[in-house]
N, C-alpha and C positions, 0 to 999 in steps of 0.2 A: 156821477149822477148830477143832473143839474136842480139847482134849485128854484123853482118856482118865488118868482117877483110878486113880490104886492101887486104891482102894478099890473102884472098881468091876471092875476087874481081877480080884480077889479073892473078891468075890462071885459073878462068873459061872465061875473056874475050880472052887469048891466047890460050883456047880449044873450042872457039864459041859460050861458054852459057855465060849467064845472068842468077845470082843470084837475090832472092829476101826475104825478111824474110819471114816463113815458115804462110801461112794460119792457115795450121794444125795445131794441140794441141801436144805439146812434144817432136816438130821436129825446127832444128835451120832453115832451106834453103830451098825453094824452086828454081828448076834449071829449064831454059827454054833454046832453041834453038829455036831463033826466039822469035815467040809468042807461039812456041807449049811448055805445060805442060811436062817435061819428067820425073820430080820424089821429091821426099822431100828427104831431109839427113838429120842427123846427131840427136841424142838427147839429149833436153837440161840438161838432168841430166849430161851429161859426157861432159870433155873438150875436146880440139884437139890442133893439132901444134900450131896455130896461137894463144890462147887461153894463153897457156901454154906458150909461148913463150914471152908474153907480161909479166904474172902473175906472174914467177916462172927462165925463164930465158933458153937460149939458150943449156944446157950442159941438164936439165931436160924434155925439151921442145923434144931432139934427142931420149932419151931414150924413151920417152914414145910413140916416134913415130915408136921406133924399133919394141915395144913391140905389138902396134899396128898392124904393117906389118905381125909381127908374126902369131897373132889371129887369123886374115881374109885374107883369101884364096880361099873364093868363087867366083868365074869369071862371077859374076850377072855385069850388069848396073849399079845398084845402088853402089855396094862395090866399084866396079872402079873408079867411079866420086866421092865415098867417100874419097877414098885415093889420089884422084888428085886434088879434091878440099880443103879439111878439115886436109889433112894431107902431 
């Protein structure tokens, strides 16, 4: 089970969601606005900023978040609140 970051914590109560761990099988988060369902993130095979940040350290934690930014580029929902939540 993944553990839910401050950090991330923080990031979605200043964009109006509430984080919760993921019901589903393979996903870290489940995101709500309100009490509405709006989607799961993140998979627990891979890490993220906050992750990486704790494990590995602030210098390794930017790169991979570059690297990240890079990959994903699709202007779904889900990518968005990926990258504003988890990264």
């Amino acid at each position: 089970m993944y553990d839910i970051t401050d950090y991330t914590r923080e990031r979605a109560r200043k964009l109006g969601y509430t984080v919760k761990a993921s019901v589903h099988r393979g996903r870290k988060i489940d995101v709500f606005k309100g009490d509405k369902y709006i989607t799961s993130l993140g998979d627990t095979r891979y890490g993220d900023y906050p992750t990486f940040l704790e494990s590995k350290g602030r210098p390794y934690a930017e790169e991979r978040r570059r690297l990240y930014h890079l990959r994903h580029t699709h202007p779904t929902l889900r990518e968005k609140l990926g990258k504003l939540l988890l990264w």
